[in-house]
C-alpha positions in Angstrom: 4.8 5.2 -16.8 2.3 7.2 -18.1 1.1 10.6 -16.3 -2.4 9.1 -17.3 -2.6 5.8 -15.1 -4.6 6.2 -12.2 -3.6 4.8 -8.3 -5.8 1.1 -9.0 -3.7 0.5 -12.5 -0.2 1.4 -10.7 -1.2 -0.6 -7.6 -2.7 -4.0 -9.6 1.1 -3.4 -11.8 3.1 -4.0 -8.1 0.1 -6.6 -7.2 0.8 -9.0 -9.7 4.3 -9.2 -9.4 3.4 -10.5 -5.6 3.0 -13.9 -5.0 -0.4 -15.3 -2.9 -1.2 -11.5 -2.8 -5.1 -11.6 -1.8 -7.8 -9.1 -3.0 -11.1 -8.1 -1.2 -12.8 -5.9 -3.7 -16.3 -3.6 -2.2 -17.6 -0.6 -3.5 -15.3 1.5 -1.4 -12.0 0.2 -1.7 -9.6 -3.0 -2.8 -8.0 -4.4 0.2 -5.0 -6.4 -0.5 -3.7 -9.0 2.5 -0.6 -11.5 2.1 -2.0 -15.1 4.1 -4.5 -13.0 6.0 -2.5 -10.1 7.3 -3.9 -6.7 5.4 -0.9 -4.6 4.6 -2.6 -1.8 1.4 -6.3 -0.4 0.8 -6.9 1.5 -2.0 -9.7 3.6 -3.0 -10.5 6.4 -5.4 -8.2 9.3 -3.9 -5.4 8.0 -1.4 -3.7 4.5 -0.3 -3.2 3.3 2.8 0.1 1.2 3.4 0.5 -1.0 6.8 4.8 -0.1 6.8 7.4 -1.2 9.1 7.0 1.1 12.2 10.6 3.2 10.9 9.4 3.4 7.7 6.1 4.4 8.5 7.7 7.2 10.8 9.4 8.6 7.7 6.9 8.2 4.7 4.8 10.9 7.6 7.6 13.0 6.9 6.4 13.3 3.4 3.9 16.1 1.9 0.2 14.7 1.7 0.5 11.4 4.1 -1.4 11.3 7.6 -1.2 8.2 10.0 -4.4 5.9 9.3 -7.2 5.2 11.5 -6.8 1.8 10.5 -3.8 1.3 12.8 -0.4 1.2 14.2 2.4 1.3 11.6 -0.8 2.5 8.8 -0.2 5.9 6.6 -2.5 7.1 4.4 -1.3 8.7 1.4 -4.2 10.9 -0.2 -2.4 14.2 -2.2 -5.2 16.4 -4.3 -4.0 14.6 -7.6 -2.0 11.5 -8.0 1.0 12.9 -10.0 3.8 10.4 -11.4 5.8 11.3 -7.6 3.0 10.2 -5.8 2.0 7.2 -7.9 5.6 6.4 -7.8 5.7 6.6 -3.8 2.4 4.1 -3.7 3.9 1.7 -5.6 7.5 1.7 -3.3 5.2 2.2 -0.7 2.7 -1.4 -1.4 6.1 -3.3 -2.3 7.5 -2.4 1.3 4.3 -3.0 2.5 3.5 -6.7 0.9 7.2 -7.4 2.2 6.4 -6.4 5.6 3.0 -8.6 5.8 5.0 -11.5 4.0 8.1 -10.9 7.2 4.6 -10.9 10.0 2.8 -13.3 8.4 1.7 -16.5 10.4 3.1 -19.5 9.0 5.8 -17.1 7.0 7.9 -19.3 4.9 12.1 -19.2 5.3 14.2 -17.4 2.8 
């Protein structure tokens, strides 16, 4: 990776590799779902992740991450500058999330 890509480049990398992941695009943010549950936002300086409740309790452990006002079990990640540890720990961060939403998701399909 380079130390130039930005959060929305790293995040649309993990995106694509998710299958039925759904984008809602405004001027503030990209909101990313998995069949209508919301598990990432992203907007220009932080990430917020809906994680399993444990691993939600740790990633607030971690240097720069607050629990979101969007919810139970969200964390927001927003450090002054998005350096290659940080972009790394959004990307783990939306792949643990999309897994989650894909586990609670209505109509979830057997492994």
């Amino acid at each position: 990776m380079a130390e130039t890509e930005d959060l929305a480049g790293r995040i649309e990398q993990v995106a694509a590799t998710v299958e039925d992941v759904e984008r809602h695009v405004d001027a503030a943010e990209v909101r990313y779902g998995l069949r209508g549950v919301a598990f990432a936002a992203v907007s220009a300086g932080s990430a917020a992740f809906r994680l399993r409740p444990d691993v939600a309790e740790a990633a607030l452990a971690t240097p720069d991450v607050r629990p979101s006002d969007r919810g139970p079990g969200w964390v927001t990640l927003a450090p002054d500058v998005f350096d290659r540890f940080a972009l790394d720990r959004a990307a783990s961060w939306f792949a643990a999330a999309a897994r989650y939403a894909a586990e609670t998701a209505p109509g979830r399909r057997a492994n």
